[in-house]
VOKOLDREN-567321 format. One record per residue (C-alpha): residue number from 1; x, y, z. Coordinates in pm, whole numbers, plus 50000, padded with zeros to 5 digits. Each point is the difference from the previous one (the first is absolute). Layout:
BEGIN
nr / u / v / w
NUM / X / Y / Z
...
//
This chain:
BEGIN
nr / u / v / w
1 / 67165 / 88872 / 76982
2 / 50266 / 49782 / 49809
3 / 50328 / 50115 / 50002
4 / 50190 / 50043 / 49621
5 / 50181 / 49739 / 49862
6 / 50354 / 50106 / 50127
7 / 49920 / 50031 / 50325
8 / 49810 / 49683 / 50018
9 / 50345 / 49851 / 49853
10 / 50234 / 50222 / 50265
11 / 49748 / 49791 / 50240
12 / 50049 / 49684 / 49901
13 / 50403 / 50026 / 49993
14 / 49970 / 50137 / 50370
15 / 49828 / 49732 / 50102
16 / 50229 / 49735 / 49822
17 / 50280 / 50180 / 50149
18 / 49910 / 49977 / 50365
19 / 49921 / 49630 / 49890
20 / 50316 / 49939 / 49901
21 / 50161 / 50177 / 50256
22 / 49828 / 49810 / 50307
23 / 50021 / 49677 / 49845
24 / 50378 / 50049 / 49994
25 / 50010 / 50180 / 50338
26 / 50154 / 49683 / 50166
27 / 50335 / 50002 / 49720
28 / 50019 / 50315 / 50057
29 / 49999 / 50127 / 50323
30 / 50158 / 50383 / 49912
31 / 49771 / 50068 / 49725
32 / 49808 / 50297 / 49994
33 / 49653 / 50080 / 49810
34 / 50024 / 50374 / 49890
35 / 49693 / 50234 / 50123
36 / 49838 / 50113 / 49680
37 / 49732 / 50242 / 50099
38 / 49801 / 50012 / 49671
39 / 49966 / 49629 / 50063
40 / 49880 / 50029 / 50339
41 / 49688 / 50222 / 49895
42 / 49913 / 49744 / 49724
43 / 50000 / 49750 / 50236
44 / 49747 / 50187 / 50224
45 / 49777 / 50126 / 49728
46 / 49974 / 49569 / 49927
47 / 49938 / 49937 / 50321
48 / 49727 / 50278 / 50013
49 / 49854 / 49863 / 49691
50 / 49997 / 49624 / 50090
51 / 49826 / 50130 / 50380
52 / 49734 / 50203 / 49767
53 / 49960 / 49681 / 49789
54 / 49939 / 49757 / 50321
55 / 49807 / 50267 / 50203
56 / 49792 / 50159 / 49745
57 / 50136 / 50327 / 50090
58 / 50268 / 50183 / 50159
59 / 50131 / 50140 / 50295
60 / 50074 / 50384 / 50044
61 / 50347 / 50004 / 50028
62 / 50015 / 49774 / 49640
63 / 49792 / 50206 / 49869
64 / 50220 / 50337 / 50107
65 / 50257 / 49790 / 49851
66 / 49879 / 49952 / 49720
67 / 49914 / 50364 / 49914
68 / 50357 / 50071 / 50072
69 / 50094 / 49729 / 49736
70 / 49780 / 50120 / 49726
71 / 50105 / 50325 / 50080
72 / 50396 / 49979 / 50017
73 / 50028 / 49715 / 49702
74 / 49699 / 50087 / 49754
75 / 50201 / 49839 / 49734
76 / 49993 / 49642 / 50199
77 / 49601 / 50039 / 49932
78 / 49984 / 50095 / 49692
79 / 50087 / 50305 / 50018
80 / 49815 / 50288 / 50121
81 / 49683 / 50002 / 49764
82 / 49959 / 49602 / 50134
83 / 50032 / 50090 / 50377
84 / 49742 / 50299 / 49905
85 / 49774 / 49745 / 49856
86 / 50053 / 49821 / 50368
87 / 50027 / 50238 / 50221
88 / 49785 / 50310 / 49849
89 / 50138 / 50233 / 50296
90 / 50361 / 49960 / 49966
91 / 50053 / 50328 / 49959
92 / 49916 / 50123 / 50356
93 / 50194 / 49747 / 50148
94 / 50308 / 50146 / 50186
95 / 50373 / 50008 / 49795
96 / 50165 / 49647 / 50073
97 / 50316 / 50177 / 50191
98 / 49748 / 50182 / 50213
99 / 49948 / 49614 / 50204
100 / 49870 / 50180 / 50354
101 / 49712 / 50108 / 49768
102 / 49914 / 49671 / 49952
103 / 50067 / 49954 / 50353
104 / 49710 / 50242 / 50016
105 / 49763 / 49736 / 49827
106 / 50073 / 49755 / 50219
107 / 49819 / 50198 / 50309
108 / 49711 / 50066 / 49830
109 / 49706 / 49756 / 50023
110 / 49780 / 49822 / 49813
//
């Protein structure tokens, strides 16, 4: 599922950030690349994407991942009606700041 425009954007300039940053790394020693968190789970949900994309399918933990992405930021999906049309059982899916639920997925097999 594609992420909105924004977020696709906020991906981009994290990526051309830590660009920048690295290929300066050796002028400046001291500098420091803030953490951004929202960034980090963009960056994840990519990489979970471009392993589906290779692999043909995904792994369980990307997948838990995933859920918890749709989930937390329906608006990055188009919203919640377009993660609905994705994910028809979104609505039993545990509350994104309830994580050891989704913990819970993660032991049950397939």
């Amino acid at each position: 599922m594609a992420l909105d425009r924004e977020s696709q954007k906020k991906f981009l300039r994290g990526i051309k950030e830590l660009q920048n940053f690295l290929k300066h790394a050796d002028k400046d020693p001291e500098g420091e690349l803030e953490f951004n968190s929202e960034l980090t789970e963009l960056f994840i949900y990519d990489a979970c994407q471009l392993y589906r994309n290779i692999n043909g399918k995904l792994f369980k933990e990307g997948m838990v991942f995933q859920l918890w992405m749709f989930k937390k930021y329906p608006e990055k999906f188009g919203g919640t009606e377009g993660v609905k049309k994705a994910v028809p059982d979104i609505d039993v899916a545990p509350h994104p700041d309830k994580l050891y639920e989704y913990v819970k997925l993660l032991k049950i097999e397939r």
